[in-house]
Every structure is written in structure tokens, then in C-alpha cells.
VEXKE-733982 format. One record per atom (N, C-alpha, C): x, y, z. Coordinates in steps of 0.05 Angstrom, whole numbers, padded with zeros to 5 digits, always signed. Example, Ala and Ser with C-alpha at 12.3 -4.5 7.8 and 13.67 -1.06 7.14 Angstrom:
BEGIN
+00264-00114+00156;+00246-00090+00156;+00264-00066+00156;+00257-00045+00142;+00273-00021+00143;+00258+00001+00157;
***
This chain:
BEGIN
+01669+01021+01494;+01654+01046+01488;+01666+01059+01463;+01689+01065+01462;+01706+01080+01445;+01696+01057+01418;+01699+01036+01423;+01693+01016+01396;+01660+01016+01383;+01643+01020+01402;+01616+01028+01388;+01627+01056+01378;+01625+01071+01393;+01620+01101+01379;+01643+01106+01346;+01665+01086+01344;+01670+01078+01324;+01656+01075+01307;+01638+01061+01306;+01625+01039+01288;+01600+01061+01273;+01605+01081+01290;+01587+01109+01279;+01600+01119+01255;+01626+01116+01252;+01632+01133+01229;+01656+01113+01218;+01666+01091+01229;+01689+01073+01203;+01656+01047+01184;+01669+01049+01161;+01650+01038+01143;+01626+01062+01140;+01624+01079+01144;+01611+01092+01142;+01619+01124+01128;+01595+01137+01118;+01603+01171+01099;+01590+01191+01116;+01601+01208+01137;+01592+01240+01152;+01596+01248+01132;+01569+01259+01129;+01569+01287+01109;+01558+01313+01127;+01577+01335+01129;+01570+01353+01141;+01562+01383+01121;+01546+01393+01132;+01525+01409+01120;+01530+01432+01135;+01514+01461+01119;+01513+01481+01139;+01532+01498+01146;+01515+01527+01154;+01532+01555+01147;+01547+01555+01170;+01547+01537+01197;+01565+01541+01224;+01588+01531+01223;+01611+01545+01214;+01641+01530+01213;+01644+01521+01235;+01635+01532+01256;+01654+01525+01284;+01632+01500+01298;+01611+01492+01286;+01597+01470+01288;+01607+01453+01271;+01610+01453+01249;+01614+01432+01233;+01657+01427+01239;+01658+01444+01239;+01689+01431+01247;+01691+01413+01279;+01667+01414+01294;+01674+01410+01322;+01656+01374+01309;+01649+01368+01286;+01632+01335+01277;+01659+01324+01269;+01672+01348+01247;+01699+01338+01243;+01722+01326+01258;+01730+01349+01273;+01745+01339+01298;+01729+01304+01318;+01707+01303+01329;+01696+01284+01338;+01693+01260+01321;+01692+01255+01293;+01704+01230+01276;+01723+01230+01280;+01747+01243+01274;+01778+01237+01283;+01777+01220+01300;+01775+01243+01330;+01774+01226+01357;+01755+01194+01360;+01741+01195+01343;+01730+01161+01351;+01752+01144+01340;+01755+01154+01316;+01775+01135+01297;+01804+01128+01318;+01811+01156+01328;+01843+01158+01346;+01831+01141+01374;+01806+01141+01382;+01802+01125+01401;+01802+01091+01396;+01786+01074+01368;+01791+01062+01366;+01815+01048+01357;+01832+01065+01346;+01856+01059+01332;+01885+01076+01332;+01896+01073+01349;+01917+01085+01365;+01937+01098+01333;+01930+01071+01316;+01951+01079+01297;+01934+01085+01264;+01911+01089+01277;+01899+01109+01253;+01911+01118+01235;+01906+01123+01206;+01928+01152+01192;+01898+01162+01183;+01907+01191+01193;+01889+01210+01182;+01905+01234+01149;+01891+01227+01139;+01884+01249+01112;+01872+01270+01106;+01872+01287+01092;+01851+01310+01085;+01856+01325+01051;+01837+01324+01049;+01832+01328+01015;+01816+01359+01011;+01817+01358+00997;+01804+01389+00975;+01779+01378+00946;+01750+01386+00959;+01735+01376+00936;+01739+01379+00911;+01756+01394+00906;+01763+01405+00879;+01785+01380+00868;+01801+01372+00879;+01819+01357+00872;+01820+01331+00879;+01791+01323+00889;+01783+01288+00885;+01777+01290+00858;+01790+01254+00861;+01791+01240+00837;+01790+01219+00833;+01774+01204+00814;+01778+01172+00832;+01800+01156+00842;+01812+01169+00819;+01848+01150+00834;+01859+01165+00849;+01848+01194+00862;+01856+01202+00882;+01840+01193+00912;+01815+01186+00906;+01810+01176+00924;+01813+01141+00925;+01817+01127+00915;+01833+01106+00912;+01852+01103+00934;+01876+01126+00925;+01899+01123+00939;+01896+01131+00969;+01873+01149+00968;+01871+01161+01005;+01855+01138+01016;+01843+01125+01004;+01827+01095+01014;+01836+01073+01016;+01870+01067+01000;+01883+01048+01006;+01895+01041+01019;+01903+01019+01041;+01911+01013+01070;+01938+01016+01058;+01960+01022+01087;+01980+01029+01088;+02001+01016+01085;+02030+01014+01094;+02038+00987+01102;+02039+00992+01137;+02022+01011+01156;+02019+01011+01175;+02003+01010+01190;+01976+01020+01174;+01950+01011+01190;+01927+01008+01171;+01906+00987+01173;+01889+00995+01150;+01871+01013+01155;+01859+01030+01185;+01842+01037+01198;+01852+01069+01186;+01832+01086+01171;+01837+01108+01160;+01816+01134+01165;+01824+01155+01160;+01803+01174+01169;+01799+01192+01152;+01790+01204+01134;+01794+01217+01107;+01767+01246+01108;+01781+01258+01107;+01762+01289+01115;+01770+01299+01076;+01746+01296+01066;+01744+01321+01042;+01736+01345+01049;+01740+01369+01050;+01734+01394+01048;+01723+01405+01022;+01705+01428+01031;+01700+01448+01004;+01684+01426+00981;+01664+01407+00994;+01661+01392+00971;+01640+01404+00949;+01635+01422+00949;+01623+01437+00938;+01643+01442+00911;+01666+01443+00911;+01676+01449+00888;+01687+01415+00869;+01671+01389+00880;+01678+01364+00870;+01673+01373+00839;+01694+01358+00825;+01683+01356+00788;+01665+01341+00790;+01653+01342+00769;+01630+01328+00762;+01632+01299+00755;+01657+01296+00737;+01670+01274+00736;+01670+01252+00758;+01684+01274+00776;+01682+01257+00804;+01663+01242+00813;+01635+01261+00810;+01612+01251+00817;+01600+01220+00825;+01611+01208+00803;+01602+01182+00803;+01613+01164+00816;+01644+01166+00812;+01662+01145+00833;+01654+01156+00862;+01648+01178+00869;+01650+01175+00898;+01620+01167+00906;+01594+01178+00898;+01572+01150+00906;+01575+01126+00895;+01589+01110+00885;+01594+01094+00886;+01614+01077+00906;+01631+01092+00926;+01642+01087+00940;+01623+01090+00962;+01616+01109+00960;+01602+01110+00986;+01574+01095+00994;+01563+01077+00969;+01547+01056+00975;+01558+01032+00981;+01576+01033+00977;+01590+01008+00992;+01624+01015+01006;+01621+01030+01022;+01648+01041+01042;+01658+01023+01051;+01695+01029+01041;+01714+00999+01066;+01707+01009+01087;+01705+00981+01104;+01698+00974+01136;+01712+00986+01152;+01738+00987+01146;+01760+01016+01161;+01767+01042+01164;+01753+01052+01138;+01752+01076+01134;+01731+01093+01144;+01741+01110+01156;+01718+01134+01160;+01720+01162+01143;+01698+01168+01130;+01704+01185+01104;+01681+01207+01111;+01700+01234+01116;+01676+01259+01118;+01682+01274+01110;+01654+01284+01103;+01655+01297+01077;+01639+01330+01072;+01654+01355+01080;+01647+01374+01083;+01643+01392+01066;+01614+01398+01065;+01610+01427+01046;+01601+01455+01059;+01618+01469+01047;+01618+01498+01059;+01594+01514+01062;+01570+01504+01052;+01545+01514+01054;+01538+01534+01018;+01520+01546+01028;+01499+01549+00991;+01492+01531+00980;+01483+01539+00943;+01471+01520+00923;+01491+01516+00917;+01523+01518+00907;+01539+01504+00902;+01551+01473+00903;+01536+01449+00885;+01538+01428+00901;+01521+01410+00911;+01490+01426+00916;+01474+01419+00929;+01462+01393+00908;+01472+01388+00881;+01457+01366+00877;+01473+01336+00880;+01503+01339+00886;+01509+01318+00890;+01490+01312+00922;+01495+01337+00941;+01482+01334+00966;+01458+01312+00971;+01442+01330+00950;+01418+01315+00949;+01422+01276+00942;+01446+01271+00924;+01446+01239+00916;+01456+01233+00936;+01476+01253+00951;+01486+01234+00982;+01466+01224+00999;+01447+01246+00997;+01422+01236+01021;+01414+01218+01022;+01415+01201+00993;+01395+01176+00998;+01416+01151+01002;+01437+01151+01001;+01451+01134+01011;+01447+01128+01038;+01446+01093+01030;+01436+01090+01063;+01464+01093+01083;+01490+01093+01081;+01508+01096+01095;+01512+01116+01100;+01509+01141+01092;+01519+01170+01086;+01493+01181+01118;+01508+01193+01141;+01495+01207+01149;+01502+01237+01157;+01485+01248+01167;+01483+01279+01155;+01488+01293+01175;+01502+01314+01185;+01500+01330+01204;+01501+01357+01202;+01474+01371+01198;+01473+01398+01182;+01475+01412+01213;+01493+01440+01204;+01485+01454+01222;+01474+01480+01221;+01460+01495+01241;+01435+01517+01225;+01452+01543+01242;+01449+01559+01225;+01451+01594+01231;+01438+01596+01263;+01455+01611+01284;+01436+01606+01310;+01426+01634+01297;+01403+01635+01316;+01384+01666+01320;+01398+01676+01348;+01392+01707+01341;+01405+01718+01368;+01390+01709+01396;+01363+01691+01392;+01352+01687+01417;+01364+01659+01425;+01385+01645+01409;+01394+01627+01421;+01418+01619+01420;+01437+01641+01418;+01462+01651+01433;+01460+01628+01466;+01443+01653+01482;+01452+01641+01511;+01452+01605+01511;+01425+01596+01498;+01422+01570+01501;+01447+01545+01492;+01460+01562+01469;+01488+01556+01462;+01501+01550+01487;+01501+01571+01495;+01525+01578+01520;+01516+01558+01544;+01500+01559+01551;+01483+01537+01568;+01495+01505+01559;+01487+01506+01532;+01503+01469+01527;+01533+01474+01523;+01542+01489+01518;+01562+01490+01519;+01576+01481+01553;+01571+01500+01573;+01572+01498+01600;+01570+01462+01609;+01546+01458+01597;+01539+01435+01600;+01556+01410+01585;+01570+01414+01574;+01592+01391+01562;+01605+01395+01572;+01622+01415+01583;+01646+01412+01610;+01637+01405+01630;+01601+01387+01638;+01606+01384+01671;+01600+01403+01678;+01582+01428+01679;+01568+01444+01702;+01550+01455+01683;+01537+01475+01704;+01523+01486+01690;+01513+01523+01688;+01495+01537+01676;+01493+01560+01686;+01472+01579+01688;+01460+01601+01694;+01435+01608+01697;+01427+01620+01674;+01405+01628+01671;+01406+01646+01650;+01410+01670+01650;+01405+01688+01674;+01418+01708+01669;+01455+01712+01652;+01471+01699+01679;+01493+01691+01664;+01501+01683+01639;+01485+01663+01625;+01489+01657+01602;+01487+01676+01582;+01459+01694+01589;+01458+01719+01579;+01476+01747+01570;+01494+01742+01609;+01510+01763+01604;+01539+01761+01582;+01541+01740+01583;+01567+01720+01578;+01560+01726+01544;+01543+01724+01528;+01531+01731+01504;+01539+01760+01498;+01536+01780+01512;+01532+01808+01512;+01556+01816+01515;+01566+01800+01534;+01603+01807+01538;+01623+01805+01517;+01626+01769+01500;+01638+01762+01489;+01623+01762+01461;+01602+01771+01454;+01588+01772+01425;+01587+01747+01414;+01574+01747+01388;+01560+01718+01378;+01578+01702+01367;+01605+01699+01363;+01623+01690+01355;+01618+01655+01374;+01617+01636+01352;+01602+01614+01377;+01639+01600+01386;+01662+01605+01369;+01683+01593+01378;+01693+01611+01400;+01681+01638+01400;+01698+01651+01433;+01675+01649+01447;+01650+01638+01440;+01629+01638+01467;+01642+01610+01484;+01643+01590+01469;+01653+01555+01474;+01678+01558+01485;+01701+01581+01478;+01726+01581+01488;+01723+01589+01516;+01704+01617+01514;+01695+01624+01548;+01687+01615+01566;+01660+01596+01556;+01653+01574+01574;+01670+01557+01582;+01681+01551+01570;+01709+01522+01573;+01717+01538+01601;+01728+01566+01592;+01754+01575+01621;+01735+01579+01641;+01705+01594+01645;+01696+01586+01667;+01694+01559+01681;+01681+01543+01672;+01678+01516+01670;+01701+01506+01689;+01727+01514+01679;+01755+01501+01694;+01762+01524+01717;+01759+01547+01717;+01763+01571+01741;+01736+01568+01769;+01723+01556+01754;+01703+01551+01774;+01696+01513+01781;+01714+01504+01779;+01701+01470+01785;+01694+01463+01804;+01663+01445+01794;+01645+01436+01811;+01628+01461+01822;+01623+01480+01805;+01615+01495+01821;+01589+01507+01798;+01572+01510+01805;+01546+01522+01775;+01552+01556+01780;+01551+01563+01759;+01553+01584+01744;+01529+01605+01743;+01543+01636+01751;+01518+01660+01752;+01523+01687+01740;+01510+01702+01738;+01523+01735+01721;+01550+01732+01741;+01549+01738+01773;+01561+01747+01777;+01585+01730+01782;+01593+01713+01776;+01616+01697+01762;+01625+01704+01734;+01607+01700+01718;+01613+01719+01699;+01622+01735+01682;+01608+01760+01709;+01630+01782+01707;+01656+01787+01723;+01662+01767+01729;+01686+01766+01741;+01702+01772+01729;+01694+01754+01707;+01724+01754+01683;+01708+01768+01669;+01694+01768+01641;+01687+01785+01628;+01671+01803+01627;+01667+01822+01654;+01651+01846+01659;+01669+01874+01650;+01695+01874+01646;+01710+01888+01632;+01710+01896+01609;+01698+01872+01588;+01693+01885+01565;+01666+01915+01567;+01677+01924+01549;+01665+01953+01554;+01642+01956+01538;+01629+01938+01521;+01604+01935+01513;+01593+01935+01531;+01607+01908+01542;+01587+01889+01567;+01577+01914+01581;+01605+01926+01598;+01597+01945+01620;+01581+01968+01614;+01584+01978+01588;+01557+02000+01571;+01535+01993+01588;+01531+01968+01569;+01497+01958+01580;+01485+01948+01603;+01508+01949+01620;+01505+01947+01646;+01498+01973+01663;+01514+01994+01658;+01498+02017+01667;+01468+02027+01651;+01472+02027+01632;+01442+02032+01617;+01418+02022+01633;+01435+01995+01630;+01413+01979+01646;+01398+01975+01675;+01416+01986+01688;+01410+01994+01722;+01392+02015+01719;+01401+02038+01700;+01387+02059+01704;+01363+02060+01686;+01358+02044+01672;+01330+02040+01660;+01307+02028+01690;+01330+02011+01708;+01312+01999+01723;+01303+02009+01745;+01315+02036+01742;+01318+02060+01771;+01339+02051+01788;+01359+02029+01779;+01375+02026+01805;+01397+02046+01805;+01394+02072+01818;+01417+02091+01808;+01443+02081+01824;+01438+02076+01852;+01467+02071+01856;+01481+02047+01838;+01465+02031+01840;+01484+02011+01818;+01491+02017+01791;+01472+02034+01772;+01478+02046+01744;+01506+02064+01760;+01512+02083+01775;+01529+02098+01787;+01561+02086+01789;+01553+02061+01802;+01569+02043+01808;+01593+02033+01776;+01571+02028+01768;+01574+02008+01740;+01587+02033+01720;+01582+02059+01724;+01599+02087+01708;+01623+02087+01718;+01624+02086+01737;+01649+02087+01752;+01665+02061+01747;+01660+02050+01745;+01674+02016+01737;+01688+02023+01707;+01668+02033+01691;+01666+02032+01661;+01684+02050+01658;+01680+02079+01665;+01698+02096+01666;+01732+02097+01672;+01731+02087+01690;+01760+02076+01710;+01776+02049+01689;+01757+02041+01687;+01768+02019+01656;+01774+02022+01630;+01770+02050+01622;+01776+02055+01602;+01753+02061+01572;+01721+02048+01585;+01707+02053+01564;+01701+02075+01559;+01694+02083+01528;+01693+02105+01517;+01663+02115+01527;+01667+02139+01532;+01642+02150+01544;+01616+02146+01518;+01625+02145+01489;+01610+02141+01470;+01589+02122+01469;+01613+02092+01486;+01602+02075+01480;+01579+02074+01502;+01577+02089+01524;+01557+02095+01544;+01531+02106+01542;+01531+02127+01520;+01512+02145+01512;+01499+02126+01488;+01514+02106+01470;+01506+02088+01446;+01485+02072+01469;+01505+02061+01493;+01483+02031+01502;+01457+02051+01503;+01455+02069+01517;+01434+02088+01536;+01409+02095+01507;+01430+02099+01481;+01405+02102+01460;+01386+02072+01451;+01407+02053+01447;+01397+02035+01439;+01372+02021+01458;+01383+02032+01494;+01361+02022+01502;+01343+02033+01511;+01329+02062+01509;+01314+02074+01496;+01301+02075+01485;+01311+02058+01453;+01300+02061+01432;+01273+02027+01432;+01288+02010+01440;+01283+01985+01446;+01257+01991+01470;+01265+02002+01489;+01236+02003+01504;+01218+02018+01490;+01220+02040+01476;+01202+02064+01463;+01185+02042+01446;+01198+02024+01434;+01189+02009+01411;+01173+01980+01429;+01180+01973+01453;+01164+01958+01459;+01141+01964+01476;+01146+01991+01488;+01122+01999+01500;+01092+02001+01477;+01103+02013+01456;+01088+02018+01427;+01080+01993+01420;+01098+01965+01420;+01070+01944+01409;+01057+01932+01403;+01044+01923+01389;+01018+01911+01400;+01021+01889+01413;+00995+01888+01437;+00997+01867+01453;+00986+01835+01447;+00995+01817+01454;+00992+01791+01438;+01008+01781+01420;+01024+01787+01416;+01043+01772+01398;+01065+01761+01411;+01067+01733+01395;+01083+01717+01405;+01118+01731+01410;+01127+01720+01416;+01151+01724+01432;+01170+01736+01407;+01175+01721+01382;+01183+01720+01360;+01186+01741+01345;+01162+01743+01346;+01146+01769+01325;+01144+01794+01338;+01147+01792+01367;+01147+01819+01380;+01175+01822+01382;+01195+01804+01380;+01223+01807+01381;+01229+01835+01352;+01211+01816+01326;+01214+01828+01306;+01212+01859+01313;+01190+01855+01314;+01174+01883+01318;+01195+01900+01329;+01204+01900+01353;+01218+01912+01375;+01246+01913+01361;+01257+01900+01344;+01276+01903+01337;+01309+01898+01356;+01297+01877+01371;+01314+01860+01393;+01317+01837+01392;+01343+01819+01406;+01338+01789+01399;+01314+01779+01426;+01303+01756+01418;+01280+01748+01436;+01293+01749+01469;+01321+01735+01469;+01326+01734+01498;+01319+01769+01510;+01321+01791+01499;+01325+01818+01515;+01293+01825+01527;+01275+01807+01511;+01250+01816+01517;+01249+01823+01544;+01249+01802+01550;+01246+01788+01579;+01260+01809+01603;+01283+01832+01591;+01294+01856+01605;+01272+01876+01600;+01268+01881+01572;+01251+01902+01567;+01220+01900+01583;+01214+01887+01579;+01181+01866+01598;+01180+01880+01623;+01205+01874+01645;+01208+01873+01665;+01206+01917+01673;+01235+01930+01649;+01233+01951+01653;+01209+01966+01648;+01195+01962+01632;+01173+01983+01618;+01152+01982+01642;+01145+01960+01660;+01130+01969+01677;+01124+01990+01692;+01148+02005+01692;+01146+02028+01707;+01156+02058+01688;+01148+02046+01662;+01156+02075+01651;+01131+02073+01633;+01121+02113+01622;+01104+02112+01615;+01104+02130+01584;+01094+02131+01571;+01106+02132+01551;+01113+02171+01551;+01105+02193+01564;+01115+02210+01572;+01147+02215+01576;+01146+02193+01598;+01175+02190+01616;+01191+02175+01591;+01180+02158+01576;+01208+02154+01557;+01210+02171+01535;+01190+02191+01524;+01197+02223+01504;+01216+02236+01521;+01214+02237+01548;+01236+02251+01565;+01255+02238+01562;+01263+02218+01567;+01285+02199+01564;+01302+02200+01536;+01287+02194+01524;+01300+02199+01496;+01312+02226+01487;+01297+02248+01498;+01308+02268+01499;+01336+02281+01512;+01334+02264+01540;+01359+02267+01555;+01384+02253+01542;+01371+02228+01530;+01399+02218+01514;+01410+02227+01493;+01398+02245+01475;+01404+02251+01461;+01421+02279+01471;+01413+02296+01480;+01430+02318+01494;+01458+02310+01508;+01460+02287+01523;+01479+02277+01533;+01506+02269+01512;+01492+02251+01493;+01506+02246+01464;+01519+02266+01451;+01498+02292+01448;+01508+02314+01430;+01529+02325+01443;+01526+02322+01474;+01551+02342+01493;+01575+02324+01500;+01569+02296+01501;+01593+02278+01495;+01602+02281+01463;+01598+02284+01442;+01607+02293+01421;+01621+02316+01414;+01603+02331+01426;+01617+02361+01423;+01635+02361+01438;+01656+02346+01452;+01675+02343+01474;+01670+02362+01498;+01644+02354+01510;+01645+02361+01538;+01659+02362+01552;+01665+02387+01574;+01693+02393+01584;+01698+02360+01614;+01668+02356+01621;+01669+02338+01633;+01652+02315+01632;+01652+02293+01611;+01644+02277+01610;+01628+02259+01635;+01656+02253+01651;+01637+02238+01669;+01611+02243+01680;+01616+02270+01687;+01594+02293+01697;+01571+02287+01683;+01569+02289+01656;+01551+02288+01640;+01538+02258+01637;+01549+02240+01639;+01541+02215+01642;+01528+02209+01666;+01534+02217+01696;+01519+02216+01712;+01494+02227+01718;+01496+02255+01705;+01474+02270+01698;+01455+02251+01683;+01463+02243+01660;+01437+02221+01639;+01435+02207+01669;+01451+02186+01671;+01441+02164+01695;+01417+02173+01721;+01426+02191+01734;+01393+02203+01744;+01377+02214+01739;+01380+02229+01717;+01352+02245+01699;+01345+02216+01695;+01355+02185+01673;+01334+02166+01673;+01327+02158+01688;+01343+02149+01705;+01332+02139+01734;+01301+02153+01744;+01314+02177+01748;+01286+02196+01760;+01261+02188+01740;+01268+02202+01715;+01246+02188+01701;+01225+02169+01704;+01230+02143+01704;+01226+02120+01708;+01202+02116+01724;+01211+02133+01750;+01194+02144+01771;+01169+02147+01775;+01170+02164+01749;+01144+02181+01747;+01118+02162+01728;+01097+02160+01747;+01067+02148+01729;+01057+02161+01738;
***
């Protein structure tokens, strides 16, 4: 096995593409490992596009007196001389059978026309990777889950996004430790938040969010968590505007548009729709002028250093709640 998936990248040119460092370093790392799988005594190298040269790559391509089986990572090839240009498609239309040679550009037009002569090389293959959209965060997190061996819902995947933010090397790092804290076992919010319901974003929008849905004791619940943990009451009255502002804007509109475009519209990533959808059923556009009103009062009196914050946060939490109520 290890010797096919070899055969993917020795004699052969990865060219990796694309604005996702933490994708394109994870193509990087996985050439290594085929090479270290087929060849215990591999020597790996790594270069700077700026400072290939033919007789520099010559010398990174010439067998050792230890192994001939080699693994050669260029970086930044965006800054290759021009000079260069020619010796290396020329190498790379006809690549030694031992070598595996990959070849990374940092993304932009910088470059892009050697890019383009790599492409047509029939040996040279490509592994671009694309900017995620905030609607496919969770789905990240989902394959992610899913390469350690389990799996997870969407809510969870959701929350796990909201907790740890779009950073895709701490979403993959998170997944990993659930993944191993939980084995053999599939994955839900409330796993989750086991571990990362502490962050105090997370827990913001966790009360916001109860009490958009009328669930006061649980929005109640979720202040008191937040509170007792240390989040800034600011950051309570921020979630409470933002989601406010997000229903006000999806109640408003228009109906029929695809998922995408109403994301646009709404000024949310597509996964939140599907919260907002659920809440607005029961609010009317009255009840959210009230709403918005209460948040803002709450804000100005958490600013103005209210003598009792908490107080005042519970107060927003059932004025929305109550709200909600009313059609």
C-alpha cells in the first residue's frame, strides 16, 4: 500500500496552489510521509524559490552516498528567477524515478505564469486549495472528525466553529482532541461544549441564543455560566446586538432566495440561517423594534458601568424572551 501511494508523488512534480496554508502544508507533509513510508532512509530537503538554480537543483536531485530515494519541497515559488524558469520544466518533464519534488506557491499573480507552463506538464499534478466560506467552516470540521475515525452532528460541528473561530489549524487541532477524549464514540454540541463551551464568545451566543428562542431558563442558565467564567458582560450585550440585528435583517428579506444570497442579504454565514429560520417564526416585526430597543438600553447601562450588571443582563434576557411571545 505504502508503495502505490508512493508512486503518487516519487518520479513525479506536486505542485501546490492556493491561499490555505494550513491545507497546502497538510499535501506537503503527506508527500513526505509516502516517501518516509516507502523509504525508511529517504533524505528529505527544502529550498526557497528564490534561490533555485539549476545547479542548485542539480545538487538537491543528486543521489546520496546513502539513499537515492529523495523528497525535495521548494517553497515561495513564486519568487523563482526567471532564469530558473527553464531548467526546472525541463526537469520536470522528465523527473528522476526517486525523487519526489513539491513545489509550493504562496498564492496571487506573482508567478502565475510559470504556474500556468507547470499545468501542462503531464507529470506535474496540482493540488489547489480554495478560501473556505463561512458556510463551510462546520463541513471542514465534519471531515476533519471524519479522518480521525468518528464522526459529528451538525449542530456540534457548528458549535465547535463558533467556539474555536475559523482558524482551520485550531479547528483540525480541536477535532483531533475530541476525536481521542471521546473514542469510538460520535460526536454532539453537547460534547462539545464540554471542552470548549468556556470560550466566552461561544458562551455570548449561547445565551443570546436561548433567549431569542424564548428558552429563558436556559438563556438564564447560560448567564450564569458566562458570568461565573469570567465573560465580559460586553461581550453579552455585543452577541444580543448582533443577533438582533441578523433576525431584523432576515425577517425584512425577500422571500425566495436561495440560501447564498439570502446569507448575503442577511449579512450572516449560510450555516446561521438555519438558527435565524427557526427563531423568526415566532417573532414579529413589532416584537423585534422592541427588542432592539431593549438591547440597546442594556448596552448603554452596561457601558455606563452599571452598578449591577448581572441584574441588567437578566433583565435584557426576559424582556427578549417575553418579547418573542407576543404575535
Amino acid at each position: 500500500m505504502a508503495g502505490n501511494r508512493a508512486a503518487e508523488v516519487l518520479g513525479r512534480v506536486t505542485l501546490v496552489t492556493g491561499p490555505e496554508e494550513f491545507l497546502n502544508e497538510r499535501v506537503v507533509m503527506d508527500a513526505r510521509a509516502q516517501v518516509r513510508a516507502h523509504d525508511a532512509e529517504a533524505e528529505f530537503s527544502e529550498a526557497a524559490g528564490g534561490d533555485l538554480s539549476l545547479a542548485t537543483l542539480g545538487e538537491l536531485a543528486a543521489p546520496s552516498l546513502f539513499s537515492t530515494t529523495r523528497c525535495i519541497v521548494v517553497r515561495q515559488l513564486e519568487n523563482l528567477p526567471e532564469e530558473s524558469v527553464a531548467g526546472l520544466l525541463d526537469y520536470c518533464a522528465d523527473p528522476a524515478p526517486d525523487i519526489a519534488l513539491v513545489l509550493v506557491h504562496s498564492g496571487g499573480q506573482k508567478g502565475s505564469g510559470v504556474l500556468n507552463k507547470l499545468r501542462k506538464v503531464a507529470a506535474v499534478s496540482e493540488h489547489k486549495s480554495a478560501a473556505l466560506k463561512a458556510s463551510e467552516f462546520p463541513r471542514f470540521v465534519s471531515a476533519e472528525v471524519r479522518r480521525h475515525g468518528s464522526r459529528i452532528d451538525d449542530e456540534g460541528a457548528d458549535f465547535l466553529v463558533q467556539a474555536v473561530g475559523s482558524d482551520l489549524r485550531s479547528l483540525s487541532a480541536a477535532a483531533h482532541q475530541l476525536v481521542n477524549d471521546f473514542p469510538g464514540e460520535g460526536l454532539d454540541a453537547e460534547k462539545v461544549k464540554r471542552y470548549f463551551g468556556g470560550r466566552a464568545e461561544a458562551k455570548s451566543f449561547a445565551v443570546a441564543d436561548n433567549a431569542f428562542f424564548g428558552r429563558r431558563a436556559r438563556a438564564l442558565e447560560e448567564l450564569r455560566w458566562a458570568l461565573d467564567g469570567g465573560t465580559s458582560p460586553v461581550l453579552i450585550t455585543s452577541a444580543f446586538a448582533g443577533g438582533v440585528r441578523g433576525l431584523a435583517r432576515y425577517v425584512a428579506a425577500p422571500r425566495g432566495m436561495r440560501d447564498a444570497d439570502l446569507a448575503r442579504e442577511v449579512g450572516v454565514p449560510p450555516w446561521k440561517l438555519r438558527t435565524l429560520r427557526d427563531q423568526s417564526r415566532s417573532w414579529s416585526p413589532a416584537g423585534l423594534a422592541s427588542a432592539i430597543r431593549a438591547v440597546a438600553q442594556a448596552d448603554a447601562d452596561i457601558k455606563g458601568a452599571a452598578h449591577d450588571a448581572a441584574y441588567t443582563l437578566e433583565k435584557l434576557v426576559l424582556t427578549v424572551a417575553s418579547l418573542r411571545d407576543q404575535r
